[in-house]
Z-matrix of the N, CA and C atoms (Angstrom, degrees):
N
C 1 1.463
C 2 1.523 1 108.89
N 3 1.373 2 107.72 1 139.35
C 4 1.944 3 115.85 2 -160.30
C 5 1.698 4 95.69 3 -88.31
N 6 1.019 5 117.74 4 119.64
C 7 1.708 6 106.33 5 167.48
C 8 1.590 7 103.68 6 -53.75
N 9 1.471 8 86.68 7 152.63
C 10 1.943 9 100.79 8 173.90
C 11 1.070 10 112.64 9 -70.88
N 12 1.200 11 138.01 10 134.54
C 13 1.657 12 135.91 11 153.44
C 14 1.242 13 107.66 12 -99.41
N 15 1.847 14 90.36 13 143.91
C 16 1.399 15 88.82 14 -178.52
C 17 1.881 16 86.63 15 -104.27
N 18 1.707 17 88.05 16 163.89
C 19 1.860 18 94.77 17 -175.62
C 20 1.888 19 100.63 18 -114.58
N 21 0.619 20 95.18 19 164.71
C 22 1.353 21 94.88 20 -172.69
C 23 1.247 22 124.31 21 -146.59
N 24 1.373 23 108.48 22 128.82
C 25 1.778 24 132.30 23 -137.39
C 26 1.981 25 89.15 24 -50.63
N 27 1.412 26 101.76 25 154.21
C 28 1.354 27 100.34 26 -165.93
C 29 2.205 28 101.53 27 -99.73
N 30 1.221 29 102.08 28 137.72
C 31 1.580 30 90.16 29 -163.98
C 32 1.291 31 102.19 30 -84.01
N 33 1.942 32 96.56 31 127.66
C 34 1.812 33 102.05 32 170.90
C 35 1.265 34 113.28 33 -92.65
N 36 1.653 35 110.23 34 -177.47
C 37 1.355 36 123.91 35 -147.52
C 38 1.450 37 84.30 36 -67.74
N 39 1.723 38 113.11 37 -58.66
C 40 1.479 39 112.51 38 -175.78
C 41 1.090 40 103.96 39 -18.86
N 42 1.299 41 136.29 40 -75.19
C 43 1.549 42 146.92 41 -145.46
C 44 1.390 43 109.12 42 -59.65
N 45 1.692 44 115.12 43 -26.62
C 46 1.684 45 116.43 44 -174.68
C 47 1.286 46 100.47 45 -109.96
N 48 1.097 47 137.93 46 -31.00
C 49 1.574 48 122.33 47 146.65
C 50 1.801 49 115.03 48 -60.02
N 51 0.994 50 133.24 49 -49.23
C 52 1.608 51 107.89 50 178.98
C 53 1.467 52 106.55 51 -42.94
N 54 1.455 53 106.58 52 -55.80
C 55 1.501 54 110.14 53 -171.38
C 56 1.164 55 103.38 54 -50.24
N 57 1.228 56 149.68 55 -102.95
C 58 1.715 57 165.21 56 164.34
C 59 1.325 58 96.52 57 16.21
N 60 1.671 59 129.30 58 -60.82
C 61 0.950 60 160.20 59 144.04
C 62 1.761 61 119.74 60 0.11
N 63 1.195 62 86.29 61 -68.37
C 64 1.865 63 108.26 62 160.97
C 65 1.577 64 115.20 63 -66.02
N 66 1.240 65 93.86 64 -62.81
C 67 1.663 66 97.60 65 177.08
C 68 1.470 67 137.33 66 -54.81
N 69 1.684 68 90.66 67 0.09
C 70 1.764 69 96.46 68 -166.15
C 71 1.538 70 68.85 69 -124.11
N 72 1.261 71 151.48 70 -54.39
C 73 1.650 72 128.95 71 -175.79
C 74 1.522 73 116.35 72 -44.90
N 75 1.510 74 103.86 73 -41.25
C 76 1.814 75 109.57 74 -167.24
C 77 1.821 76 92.93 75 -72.61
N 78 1.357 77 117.31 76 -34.01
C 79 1.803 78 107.47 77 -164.94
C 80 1.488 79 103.85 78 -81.19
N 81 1.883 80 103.90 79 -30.96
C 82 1.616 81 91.42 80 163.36
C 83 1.633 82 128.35 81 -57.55
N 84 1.359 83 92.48 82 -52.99
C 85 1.758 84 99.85 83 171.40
C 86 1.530 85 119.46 84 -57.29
N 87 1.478 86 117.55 85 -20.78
C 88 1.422 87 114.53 86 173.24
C 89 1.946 88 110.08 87 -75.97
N 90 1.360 89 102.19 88 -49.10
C 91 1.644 90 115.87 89 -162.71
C 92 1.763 91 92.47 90 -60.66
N 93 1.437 92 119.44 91 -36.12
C 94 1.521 93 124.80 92 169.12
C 95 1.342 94 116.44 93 -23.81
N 96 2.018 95 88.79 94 -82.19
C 97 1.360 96 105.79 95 -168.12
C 98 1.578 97 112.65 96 -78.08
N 99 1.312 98 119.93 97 16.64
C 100 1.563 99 107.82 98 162.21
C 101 1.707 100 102.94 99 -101.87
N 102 1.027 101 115.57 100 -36.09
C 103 1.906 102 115.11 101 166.64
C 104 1.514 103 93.41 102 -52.39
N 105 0.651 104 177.67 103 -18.12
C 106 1.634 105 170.15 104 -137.45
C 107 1.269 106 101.47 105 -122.43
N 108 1.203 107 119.14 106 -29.69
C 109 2.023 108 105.18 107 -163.87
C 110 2.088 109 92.45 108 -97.46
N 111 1.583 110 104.39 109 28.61
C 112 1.223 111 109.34 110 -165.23
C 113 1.533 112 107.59 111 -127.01
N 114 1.579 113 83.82 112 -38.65
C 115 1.903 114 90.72 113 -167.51
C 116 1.389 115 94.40 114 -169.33
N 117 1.365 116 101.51 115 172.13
C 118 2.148 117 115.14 116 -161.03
C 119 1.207 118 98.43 117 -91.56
N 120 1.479 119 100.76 118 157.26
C 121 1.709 120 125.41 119 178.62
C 122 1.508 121 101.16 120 -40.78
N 123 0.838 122 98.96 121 -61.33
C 124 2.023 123 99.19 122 -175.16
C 125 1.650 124 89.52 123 -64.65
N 126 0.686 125 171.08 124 77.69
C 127 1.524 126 160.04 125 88.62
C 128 1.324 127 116.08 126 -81.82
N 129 1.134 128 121.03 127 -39.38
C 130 1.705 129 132.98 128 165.01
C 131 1.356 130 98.50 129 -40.84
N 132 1.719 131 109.52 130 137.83
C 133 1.378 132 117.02 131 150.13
C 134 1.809 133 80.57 132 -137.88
N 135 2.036 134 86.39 133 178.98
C 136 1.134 135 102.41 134 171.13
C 137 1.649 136 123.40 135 -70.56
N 138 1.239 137 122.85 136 -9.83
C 139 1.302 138 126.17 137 -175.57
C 140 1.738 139 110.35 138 -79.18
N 141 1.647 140 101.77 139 -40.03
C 142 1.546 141 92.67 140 -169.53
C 143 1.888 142 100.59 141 -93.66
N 144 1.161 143 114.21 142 -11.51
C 145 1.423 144 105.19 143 170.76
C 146 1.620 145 118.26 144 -57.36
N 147 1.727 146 96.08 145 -57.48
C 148 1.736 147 113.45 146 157.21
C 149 1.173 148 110.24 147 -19.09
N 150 1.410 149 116.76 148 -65.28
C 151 1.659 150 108.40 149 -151.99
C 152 1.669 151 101.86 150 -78.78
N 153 1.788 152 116.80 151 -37.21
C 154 1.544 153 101.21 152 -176.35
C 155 1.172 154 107.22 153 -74.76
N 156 1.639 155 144.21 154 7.28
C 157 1.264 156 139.17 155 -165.45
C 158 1.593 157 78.00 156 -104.94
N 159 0.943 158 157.08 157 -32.84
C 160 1.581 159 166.12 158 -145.87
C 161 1.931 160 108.05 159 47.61
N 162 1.449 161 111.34 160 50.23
C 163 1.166 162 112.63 161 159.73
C 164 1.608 163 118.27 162 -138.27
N 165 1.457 164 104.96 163 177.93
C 166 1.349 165 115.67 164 -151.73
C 167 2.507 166 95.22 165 -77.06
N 168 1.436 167 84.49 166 122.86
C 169 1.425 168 99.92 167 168.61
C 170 1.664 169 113.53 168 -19.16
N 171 1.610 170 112.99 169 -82.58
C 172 1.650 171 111.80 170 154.07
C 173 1.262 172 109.33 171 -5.93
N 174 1.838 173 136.69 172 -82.85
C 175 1.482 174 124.13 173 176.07
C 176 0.940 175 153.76 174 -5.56
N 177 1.483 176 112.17 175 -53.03
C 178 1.538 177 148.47 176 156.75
C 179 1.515 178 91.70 177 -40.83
N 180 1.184 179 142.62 178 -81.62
C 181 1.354 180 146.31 179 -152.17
C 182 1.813 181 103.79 180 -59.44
N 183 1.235 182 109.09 181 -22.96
C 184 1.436 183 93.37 182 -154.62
C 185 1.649 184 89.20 183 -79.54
N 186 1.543 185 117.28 184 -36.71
C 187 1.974 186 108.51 185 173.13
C 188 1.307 187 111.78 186 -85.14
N 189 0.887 188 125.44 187 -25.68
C 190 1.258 189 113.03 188 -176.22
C 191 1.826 190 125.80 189 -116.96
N 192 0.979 191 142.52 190 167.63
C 193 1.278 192 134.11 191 178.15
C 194 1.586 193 103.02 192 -120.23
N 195 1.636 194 137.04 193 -5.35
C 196 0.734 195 90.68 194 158.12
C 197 1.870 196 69.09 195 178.82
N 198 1.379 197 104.24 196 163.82
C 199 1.728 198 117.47 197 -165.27
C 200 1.362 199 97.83 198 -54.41
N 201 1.403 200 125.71 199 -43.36
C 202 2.075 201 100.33 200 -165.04
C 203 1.364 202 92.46 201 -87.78
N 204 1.543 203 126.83 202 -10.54
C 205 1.913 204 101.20 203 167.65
C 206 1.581 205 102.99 204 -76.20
N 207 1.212 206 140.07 205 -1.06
C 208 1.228 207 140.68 206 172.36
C 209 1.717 208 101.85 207 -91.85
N 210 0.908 209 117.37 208 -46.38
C 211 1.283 210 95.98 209 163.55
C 212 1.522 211 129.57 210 -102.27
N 213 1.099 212 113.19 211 41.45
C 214 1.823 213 134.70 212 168.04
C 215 1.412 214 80.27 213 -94.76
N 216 1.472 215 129.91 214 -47.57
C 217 1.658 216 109.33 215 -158.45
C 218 1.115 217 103.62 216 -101.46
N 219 1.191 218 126.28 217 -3.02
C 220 1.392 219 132.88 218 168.05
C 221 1.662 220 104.57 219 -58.71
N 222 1.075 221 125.11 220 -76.87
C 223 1.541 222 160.57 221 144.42
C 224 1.931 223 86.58 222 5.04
N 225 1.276 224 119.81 223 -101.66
C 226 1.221 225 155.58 224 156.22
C 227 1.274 226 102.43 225 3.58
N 228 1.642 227 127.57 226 -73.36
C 229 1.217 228 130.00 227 155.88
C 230 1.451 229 137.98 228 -35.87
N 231 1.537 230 113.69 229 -35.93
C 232 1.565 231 125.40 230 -142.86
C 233 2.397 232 77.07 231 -107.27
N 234 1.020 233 105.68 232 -34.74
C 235 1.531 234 121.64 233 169.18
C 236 1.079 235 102.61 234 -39.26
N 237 1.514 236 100.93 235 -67.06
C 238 2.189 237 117.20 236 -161.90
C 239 1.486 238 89.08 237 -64.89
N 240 0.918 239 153.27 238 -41.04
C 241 1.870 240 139.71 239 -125.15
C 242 1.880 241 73.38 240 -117.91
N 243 1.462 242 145.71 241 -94.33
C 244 1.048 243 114.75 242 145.56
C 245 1.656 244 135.39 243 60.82
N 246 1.407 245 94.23 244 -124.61
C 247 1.694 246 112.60 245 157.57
C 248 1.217 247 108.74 246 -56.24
N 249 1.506 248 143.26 247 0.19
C 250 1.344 249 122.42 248 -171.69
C 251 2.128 250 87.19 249 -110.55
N 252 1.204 251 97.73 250 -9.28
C 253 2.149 252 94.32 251 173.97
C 254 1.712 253 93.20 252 -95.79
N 255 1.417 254 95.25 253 -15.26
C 256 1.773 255 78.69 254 -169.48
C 257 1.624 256 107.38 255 -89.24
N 258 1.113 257 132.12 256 -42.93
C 259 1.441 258 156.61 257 153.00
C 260 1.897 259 98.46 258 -19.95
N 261 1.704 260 112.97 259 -52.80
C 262 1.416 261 102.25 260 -176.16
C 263 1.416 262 119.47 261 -80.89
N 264 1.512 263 105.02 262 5.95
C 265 1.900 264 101.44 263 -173.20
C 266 1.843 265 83.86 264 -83.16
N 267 0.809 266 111.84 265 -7.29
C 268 1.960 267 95.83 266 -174.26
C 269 1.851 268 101.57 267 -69.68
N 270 0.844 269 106.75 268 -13.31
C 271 1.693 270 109.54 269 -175.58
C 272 1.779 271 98.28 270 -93.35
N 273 1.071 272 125.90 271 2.92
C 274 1.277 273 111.27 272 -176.28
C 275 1.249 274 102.99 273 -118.92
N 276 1.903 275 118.83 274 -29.20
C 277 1.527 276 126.85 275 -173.84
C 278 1.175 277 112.37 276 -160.02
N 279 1.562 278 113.00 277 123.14
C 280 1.549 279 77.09 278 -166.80
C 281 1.501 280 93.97 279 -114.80
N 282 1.334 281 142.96 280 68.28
C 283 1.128 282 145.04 281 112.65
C 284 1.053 283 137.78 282 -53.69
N 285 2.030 284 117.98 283 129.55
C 286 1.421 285 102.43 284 -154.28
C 287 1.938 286 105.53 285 -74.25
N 288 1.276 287 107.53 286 -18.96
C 289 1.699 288 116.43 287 178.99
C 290 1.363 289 103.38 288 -40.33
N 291 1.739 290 113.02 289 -67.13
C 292 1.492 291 113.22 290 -163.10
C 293 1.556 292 99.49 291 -60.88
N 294 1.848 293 142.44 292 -43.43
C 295 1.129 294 111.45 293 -157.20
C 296 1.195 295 93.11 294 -61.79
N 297 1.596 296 130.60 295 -65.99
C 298 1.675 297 130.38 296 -172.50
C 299 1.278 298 116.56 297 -9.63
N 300 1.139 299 111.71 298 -78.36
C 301 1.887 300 117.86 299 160.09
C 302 1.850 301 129.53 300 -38.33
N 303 1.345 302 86.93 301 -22.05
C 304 1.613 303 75.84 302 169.51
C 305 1.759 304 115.05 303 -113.76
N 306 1.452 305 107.15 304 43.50
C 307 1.188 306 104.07 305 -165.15
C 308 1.728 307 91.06 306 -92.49
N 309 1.310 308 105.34 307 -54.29
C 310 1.559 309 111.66 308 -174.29
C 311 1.373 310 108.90 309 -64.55
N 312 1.533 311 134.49 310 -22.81
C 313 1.372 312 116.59 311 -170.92
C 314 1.748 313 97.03 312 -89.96
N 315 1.389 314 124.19 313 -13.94
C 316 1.485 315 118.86 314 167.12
C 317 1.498 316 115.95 315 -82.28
N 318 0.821 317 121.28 316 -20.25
C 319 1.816 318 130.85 317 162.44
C 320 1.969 319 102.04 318 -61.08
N 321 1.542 320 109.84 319 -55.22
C 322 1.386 321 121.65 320 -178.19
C 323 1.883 322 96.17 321 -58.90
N 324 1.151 323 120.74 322 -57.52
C 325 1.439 324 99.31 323 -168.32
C 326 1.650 325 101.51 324 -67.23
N 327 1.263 326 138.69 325 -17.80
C 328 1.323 327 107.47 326 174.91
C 329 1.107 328 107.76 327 -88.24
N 330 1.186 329 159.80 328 -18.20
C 331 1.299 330 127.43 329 168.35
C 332 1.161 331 115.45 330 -82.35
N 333 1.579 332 125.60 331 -7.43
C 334 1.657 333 101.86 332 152.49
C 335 1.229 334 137.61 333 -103.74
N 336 1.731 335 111.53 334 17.36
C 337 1.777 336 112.03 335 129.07
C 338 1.478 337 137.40 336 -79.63
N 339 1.581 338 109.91 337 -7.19
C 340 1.385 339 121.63 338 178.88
C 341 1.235 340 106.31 339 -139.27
N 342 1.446 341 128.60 340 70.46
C 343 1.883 342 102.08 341 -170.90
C 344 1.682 343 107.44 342 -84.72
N 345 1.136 344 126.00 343 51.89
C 346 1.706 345 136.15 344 165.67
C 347 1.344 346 91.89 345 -111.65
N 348 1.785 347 113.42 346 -71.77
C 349 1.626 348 114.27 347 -154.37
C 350 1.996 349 98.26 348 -67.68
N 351 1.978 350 109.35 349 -21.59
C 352 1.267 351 101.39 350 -175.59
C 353 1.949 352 105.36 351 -68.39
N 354 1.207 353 107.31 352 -16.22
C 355 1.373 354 117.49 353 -167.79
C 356 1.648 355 112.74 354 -87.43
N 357 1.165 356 114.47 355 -19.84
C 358 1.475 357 133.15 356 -175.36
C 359 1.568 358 104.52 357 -83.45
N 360 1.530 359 98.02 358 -68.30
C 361 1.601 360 120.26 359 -174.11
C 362 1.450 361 101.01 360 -39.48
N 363 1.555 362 128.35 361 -41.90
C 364 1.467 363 130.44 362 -162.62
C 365 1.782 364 99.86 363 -84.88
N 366 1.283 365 114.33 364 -57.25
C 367 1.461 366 111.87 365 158.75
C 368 1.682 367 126.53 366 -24.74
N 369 1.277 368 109.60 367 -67.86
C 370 0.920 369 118.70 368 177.04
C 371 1.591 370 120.98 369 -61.32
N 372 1.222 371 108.80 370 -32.38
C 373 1.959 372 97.42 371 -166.01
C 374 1.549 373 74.84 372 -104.39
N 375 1.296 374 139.25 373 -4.07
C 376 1.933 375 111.85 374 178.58
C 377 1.631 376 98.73 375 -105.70
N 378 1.294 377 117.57 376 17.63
C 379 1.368 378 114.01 377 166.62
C 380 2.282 379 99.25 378 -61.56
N 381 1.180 380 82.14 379 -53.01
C 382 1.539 381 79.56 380 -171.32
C 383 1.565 382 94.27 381 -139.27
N 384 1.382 383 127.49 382 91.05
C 385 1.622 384 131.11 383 155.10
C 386 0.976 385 102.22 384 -41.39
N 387 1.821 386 138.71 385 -80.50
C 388 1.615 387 129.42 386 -174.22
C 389 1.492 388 112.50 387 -5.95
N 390 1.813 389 99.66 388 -81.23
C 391 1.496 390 120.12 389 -172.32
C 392 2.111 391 97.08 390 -49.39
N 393 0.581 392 120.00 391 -93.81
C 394 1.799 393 125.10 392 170.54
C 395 1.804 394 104.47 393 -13.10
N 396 1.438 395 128.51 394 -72.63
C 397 0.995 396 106.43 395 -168.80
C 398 1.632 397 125.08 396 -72.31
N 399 1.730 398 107.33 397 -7.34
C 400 1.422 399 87.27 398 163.82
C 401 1.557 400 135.67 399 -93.90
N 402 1.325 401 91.69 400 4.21
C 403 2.106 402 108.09 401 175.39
C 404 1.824 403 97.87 402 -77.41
N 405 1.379 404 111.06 403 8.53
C 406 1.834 405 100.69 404 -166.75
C 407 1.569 406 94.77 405 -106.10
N 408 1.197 407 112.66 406 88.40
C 409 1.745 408 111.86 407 -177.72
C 410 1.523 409 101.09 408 -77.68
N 411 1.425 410 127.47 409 -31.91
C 412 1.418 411 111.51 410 169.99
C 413 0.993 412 133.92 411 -53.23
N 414 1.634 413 107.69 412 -43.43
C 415 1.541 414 113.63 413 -179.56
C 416 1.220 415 95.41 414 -49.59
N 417 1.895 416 119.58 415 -87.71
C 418 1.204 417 107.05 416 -172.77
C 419 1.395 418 152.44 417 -13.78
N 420 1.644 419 107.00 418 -61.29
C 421 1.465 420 108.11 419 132.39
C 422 1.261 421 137.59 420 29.67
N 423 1.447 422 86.75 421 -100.64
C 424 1.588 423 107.54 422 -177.02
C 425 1.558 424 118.79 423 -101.67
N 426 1.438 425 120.64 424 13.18
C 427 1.204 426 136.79 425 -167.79
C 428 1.991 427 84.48 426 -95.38
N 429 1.521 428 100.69 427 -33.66
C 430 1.679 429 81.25 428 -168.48
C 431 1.837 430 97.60 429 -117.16
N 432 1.646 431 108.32 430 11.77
C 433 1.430 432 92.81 431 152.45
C 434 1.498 433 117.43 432 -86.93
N 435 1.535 434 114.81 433 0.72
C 436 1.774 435 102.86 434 -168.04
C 437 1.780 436 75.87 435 -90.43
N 438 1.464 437 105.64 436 -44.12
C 439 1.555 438 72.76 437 -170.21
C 440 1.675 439 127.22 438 -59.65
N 441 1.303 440 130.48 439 -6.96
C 442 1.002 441 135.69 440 175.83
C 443 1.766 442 101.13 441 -75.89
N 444 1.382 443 109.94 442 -53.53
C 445 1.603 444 92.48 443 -175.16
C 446 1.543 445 116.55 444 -58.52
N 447 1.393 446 121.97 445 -14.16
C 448 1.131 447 123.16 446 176.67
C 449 2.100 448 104.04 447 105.55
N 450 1.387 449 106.52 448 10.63
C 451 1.248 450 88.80 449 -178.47
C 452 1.607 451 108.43 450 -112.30
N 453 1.306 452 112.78 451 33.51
C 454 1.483 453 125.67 452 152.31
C 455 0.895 454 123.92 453 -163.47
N 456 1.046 455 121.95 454 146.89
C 457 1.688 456 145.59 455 -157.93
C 458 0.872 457 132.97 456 -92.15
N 459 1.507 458 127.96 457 11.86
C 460 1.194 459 135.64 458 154.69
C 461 1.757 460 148.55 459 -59.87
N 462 1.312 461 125.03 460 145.20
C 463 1.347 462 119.33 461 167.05
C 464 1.045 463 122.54 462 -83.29
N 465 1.680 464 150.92 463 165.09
C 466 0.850 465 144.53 464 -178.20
C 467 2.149 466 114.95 465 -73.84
N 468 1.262 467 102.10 466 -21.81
C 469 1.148 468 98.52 467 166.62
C 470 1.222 469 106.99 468 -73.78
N 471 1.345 470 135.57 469 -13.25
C 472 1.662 471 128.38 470 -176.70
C 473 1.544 472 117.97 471 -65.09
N 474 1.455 473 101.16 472 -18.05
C 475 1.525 474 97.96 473 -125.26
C 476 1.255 475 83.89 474 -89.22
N 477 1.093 476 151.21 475 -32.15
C 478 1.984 477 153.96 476 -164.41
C 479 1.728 478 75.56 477 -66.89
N 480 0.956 479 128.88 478 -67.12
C 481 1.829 480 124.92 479 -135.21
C 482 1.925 481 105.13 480 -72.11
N 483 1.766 482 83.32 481 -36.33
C 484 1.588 483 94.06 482 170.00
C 485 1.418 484 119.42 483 -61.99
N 486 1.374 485 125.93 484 -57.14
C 487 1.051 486 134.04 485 141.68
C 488 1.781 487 128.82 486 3.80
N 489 1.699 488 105.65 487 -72.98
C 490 1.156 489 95.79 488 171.30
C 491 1.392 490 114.29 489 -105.05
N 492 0.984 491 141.70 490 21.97
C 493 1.542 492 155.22 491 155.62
C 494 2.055 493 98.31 492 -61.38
N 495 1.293 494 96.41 493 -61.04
C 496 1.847 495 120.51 494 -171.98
C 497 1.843 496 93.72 495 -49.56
N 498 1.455 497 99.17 496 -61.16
C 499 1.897 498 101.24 497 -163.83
C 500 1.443 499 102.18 498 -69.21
N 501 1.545 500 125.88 499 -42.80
C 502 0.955 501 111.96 500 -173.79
C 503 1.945 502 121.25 501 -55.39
N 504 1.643 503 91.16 502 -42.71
C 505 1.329 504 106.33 503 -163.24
C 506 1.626 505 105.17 504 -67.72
N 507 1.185 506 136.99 505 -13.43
C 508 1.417 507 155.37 506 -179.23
C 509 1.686 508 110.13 507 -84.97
N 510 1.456 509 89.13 508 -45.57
C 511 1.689 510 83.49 509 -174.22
C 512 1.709 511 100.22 510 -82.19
N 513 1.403 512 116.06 511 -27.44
C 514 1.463 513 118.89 512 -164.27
C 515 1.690 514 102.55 513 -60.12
N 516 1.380 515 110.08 514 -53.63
C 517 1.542 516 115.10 515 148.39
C 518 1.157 517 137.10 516 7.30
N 519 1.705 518 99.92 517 -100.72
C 520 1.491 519 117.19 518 158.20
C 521 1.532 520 120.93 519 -46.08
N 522 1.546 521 130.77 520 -33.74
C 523 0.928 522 111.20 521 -174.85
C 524 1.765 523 116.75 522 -94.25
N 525 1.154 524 115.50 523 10.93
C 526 1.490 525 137.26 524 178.07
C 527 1.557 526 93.08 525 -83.43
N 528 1.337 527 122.38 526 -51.86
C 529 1.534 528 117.47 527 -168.19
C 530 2.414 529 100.14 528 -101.28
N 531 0.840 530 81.13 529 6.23
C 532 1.996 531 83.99 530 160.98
C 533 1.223 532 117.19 531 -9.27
N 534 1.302 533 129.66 532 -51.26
C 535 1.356 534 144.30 533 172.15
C 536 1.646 535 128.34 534 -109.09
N 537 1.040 536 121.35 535 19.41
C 538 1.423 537 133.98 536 175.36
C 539 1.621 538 110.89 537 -145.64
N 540 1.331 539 137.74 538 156.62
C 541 1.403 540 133.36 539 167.54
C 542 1.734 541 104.23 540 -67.21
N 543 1.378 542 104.92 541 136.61
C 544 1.679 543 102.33 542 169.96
C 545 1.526 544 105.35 543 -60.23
N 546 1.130 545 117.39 544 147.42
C 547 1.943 546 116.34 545 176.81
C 548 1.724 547 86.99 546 -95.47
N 549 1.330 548 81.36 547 154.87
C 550 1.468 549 107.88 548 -153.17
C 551 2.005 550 109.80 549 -66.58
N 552 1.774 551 97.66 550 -45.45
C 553 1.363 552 120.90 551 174.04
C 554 2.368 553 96.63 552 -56.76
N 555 1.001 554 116.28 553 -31.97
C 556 1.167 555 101.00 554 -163.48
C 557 1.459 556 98.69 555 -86.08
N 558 1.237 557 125.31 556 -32.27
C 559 1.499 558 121.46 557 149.02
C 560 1.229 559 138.33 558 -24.59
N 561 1.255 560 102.65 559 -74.52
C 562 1.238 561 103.68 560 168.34
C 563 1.728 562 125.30 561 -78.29
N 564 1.368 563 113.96 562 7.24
C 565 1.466 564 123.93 563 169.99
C 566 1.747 565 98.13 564 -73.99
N 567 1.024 566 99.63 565 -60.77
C 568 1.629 567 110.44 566 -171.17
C 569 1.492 568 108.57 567 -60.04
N 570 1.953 569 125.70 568 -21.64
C 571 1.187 570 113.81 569 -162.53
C 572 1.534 571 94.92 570 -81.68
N 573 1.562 572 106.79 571 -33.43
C 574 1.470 573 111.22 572 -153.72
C 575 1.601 574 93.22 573 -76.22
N 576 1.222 575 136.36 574 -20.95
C 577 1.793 576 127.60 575 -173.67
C 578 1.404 577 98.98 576 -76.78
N 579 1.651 578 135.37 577 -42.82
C 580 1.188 579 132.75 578 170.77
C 581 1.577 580 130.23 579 -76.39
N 582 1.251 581 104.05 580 -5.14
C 583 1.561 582 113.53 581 162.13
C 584 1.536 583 105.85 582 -99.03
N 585 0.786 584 131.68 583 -77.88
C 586 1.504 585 145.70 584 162.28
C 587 1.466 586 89.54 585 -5.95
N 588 1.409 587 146.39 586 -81.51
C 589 1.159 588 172.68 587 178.33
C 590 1.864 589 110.43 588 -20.99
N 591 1.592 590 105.72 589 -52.65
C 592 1.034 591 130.29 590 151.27
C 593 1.532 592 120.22 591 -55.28
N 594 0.899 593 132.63 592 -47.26
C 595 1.362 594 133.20 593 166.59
C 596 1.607 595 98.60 594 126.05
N 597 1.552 596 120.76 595 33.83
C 598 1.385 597 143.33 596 -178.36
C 599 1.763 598 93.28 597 -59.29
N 600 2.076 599 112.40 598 127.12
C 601 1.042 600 106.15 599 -168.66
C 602 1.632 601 106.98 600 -78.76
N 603 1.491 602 121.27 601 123.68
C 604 1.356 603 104.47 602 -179.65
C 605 1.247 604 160.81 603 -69.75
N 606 1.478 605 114.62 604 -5.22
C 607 1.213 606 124.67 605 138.78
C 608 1.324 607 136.40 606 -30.97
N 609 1.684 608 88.02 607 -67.29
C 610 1.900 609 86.98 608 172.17
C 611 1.016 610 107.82 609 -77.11
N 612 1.069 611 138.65 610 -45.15
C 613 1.580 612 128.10 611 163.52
C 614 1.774 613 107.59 612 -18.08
N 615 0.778 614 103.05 613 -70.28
C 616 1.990 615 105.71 614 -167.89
C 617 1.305 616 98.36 615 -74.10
N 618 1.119 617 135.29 616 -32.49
C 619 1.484 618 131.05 617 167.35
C 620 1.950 619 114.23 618 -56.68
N 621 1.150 620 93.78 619 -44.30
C 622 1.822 621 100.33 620 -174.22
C 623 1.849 622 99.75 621 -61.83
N 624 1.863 623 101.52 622 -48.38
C 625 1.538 624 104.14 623 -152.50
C 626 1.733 625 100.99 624 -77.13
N 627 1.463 626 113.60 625 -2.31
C 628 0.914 627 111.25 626 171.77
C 629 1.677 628 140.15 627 -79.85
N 630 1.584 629 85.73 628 -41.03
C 631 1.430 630 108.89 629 141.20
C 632 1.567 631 155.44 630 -56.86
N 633 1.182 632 102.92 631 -8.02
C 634 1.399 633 137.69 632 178.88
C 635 1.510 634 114.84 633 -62.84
């Protein structure tokens, strides 16, 4: 008896252009966000992204149509990676208070394993908080499960303004300390005035920031 083989689907061009395809969007979006820990969103054109991506100007056009849809996915991306540190604090607590609170001290550890991309990332999403805090479906989320547990005080009309009040006030932060690590106490000084602010219950409040 012949063993089965399996055959295996034969790879089309589609398949090496999507890929190629991808790989020249992600190196555009990378060569971006390292010009950024240099100089502002409006300083980007397609020419000098080109050259740190090390491809031909023309390129740029074929993903993108034009620099702020390059940085819509810039934005979009830096969100997903993000929500994917914020997404794992649910395995440690699953109160919606503590993720809220650990949004800014996971922003703080990346820029002090990268303080360029930590210096970019803040550039980039405080070009426009509005636009940024409404791509954050987690926050939201859990912005109106704390209010369900009762450990914030909000209405549902609050919650957009809270929202970008929260991102702004986080990134405004980080970008005050740009060149130094934020200290940890000033973190959580600033988390507790914008929770607190909210009508954040204070107990757990000082219980979470303590834990931090």
């Amino acid at each position: 008896m012949q063993a089965s083989q399996t055959k295996s689907r034969p790879v089309q061009k589609a398949d090496i252009a999507g890929r190629k395809g991808a790989r020249a969007r992600e190196a555009l979006m990378d060569a971006g966000l390292d010009l950024l820990a240099d100089m502002s969103p409006r300083e980007l054109t397609a020419g000098n992204i080109c050259a740190a991506a090390q491809m031909k100007r023309p390129s740029f056009y074929t993903y993108f149509a034009t620099v702020d849809e390059l940085l819509d996915a810039m934005i979009r991306r830096e969100i997903d990676r993000l929500e994917a540190l914020y997404e794992a604090q649910e395995a440690k607590d699953d109160r919606a208070l503590y993720r809220l609170a650990r949004i800014p001290f996971n922003l703080v550890r990346v820029t002090q394993r990268d303080r360029n991309r930590g210096k970019a990332i803040v550039k980039l999403m405080g070009a426009d908080p509005a636009f940024t805090h409404m791509r954050m479906e987690n926050l939201r989320r859990d912005i109106k499960a704390a209010i369900g547990e009762g450990s914030l005080d909000l209405d549902d009309t609050q919650i957009d303004i809270f929202m970008h009040v929260y991102v702004a006030g986080i990134l405004s932060l980080l970008a005050r300390h740009a060149d130094k690590p934020v200290p940890p106490h000033e973190a959580a000084s600033a988390l507790h005035i914008l929770l607190r602010g909210a009508g954040g219950d204070p107990g757990m409040l000082n219980e979470i920031l303590r834990s931090t």
